[in-house]
C-alpha positions as CSV (number, residue, x, y, z in Angstrom):
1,X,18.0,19.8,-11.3
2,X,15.3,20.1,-8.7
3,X,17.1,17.6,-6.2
4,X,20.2,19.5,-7.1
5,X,18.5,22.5,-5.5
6,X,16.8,20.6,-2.7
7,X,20.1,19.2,-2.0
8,X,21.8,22.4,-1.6
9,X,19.4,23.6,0.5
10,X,19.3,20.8,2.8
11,X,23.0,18.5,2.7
12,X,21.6,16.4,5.2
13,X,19.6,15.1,2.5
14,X,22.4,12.9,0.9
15,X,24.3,12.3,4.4
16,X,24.8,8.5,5.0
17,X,25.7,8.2,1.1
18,X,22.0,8.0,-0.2
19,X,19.3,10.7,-0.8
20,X,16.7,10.7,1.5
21,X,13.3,12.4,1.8
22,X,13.5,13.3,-1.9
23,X,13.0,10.5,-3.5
24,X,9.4,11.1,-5.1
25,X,9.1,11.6,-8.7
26,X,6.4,14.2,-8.1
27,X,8.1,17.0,-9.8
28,X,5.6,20.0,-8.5
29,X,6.2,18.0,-4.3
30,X,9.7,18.2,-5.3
31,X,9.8,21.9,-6.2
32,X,7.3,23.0,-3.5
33,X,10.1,22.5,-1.0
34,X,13.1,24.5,-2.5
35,X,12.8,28.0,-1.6
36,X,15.7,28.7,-4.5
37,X,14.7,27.5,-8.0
38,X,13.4,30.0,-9.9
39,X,9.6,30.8,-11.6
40,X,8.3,28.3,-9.5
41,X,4.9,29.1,-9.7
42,X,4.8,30.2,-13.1
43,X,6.1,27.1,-14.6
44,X,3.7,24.3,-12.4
45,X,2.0,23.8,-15.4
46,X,5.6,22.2,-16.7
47,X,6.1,20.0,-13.4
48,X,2.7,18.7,-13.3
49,X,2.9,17.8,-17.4
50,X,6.4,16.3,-16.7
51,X,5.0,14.0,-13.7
52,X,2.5,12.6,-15.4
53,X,4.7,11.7,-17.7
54,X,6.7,9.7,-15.3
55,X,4.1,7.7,-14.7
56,X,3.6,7.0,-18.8
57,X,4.7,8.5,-22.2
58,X,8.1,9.7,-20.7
59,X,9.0,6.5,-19.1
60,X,7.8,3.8,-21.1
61,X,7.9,3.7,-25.1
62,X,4.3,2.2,-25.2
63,X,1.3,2.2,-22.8
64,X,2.0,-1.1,-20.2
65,X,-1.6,-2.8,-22.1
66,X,-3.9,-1.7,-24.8
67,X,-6.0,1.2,-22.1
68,X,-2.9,2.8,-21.2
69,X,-3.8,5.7,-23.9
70,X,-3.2,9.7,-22.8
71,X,-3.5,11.9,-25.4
72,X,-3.3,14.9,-23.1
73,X,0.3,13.0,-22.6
74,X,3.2,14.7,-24.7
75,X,5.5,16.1,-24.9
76,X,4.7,19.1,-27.2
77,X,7.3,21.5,-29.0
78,X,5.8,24.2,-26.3
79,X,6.9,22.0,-23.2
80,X,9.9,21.1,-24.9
81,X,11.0,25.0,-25.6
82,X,9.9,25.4,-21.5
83,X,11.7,22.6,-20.1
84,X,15.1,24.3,-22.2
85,X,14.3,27.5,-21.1
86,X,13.9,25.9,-17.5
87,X,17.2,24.0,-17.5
88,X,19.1,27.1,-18.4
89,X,18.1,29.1,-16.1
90,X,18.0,26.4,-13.1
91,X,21.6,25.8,-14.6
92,X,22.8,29.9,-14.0
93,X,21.1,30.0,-10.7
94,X,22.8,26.9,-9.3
95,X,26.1,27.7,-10.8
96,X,25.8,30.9,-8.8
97,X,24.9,29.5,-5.5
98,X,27.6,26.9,-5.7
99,X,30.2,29.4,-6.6
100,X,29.1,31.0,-3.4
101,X,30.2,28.2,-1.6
102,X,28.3,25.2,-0.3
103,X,28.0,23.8,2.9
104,X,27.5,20.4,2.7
105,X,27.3,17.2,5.6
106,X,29.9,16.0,8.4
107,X,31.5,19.7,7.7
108,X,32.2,19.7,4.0
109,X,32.9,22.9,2.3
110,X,33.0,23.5,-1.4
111,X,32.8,26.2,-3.5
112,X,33.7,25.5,-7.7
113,X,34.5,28.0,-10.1
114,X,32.5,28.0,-13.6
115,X,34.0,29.1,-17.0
116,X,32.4,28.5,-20.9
């Protein structure tokens, strides 16, 4: 969701077929530059638990050897409810930007409609 809103805000981003310059898995760099997602600041606690993850828990189903051990590394019922929470409402705010139109590369227009 994050490079769906950093690709709205900059097509250029995905010109030439491939994303470029947002292709870290830092999840806090990542939503530092999107001036559009919403509760930014008050959810970096979530980014910086999901990054870490990345790196460990969420990725692999085991440490890579026996020292690769983060108990601080979960993902708890409390990050779970905020991640849902997140999603929905990343999911409302780009469903209203993109049926506001979108200006993508080499001159592309879109602009989609959304029903339940």
């Amino acid at each position: 969701m994050l490079k769906a809103f950093l690709v709205y805000e900059n097509p250029s981003s995905i010109s030439d077929g491939y994303l470029k310059e947002i292709t870290t898995h830092d999840l806090w760099r990542l939503a530092n530059r999107s001036s559009l997602i919403p509760y930014k600041d008050r959810d970096r606690w979530v980014f910086e638990a999901l990054s870490l993850g990345n790196e460990s828990w969420a990725r692999y189903p085991c440490g890579r050897n026996a020292d690769d051990i983060q108990p601080e590394g979960q993902f708890t019922k409390k990050l779970w409810e905020k991640y849902c929470a997140m999603m929905r409402a990343y999911a409302n705010k780009i469903k209203k930007l993109l049926s506001k139109g979108w200006d993508g590369p080499y001159g592309y227009y879109g602009r989609w409609i959304f029903t339940d």
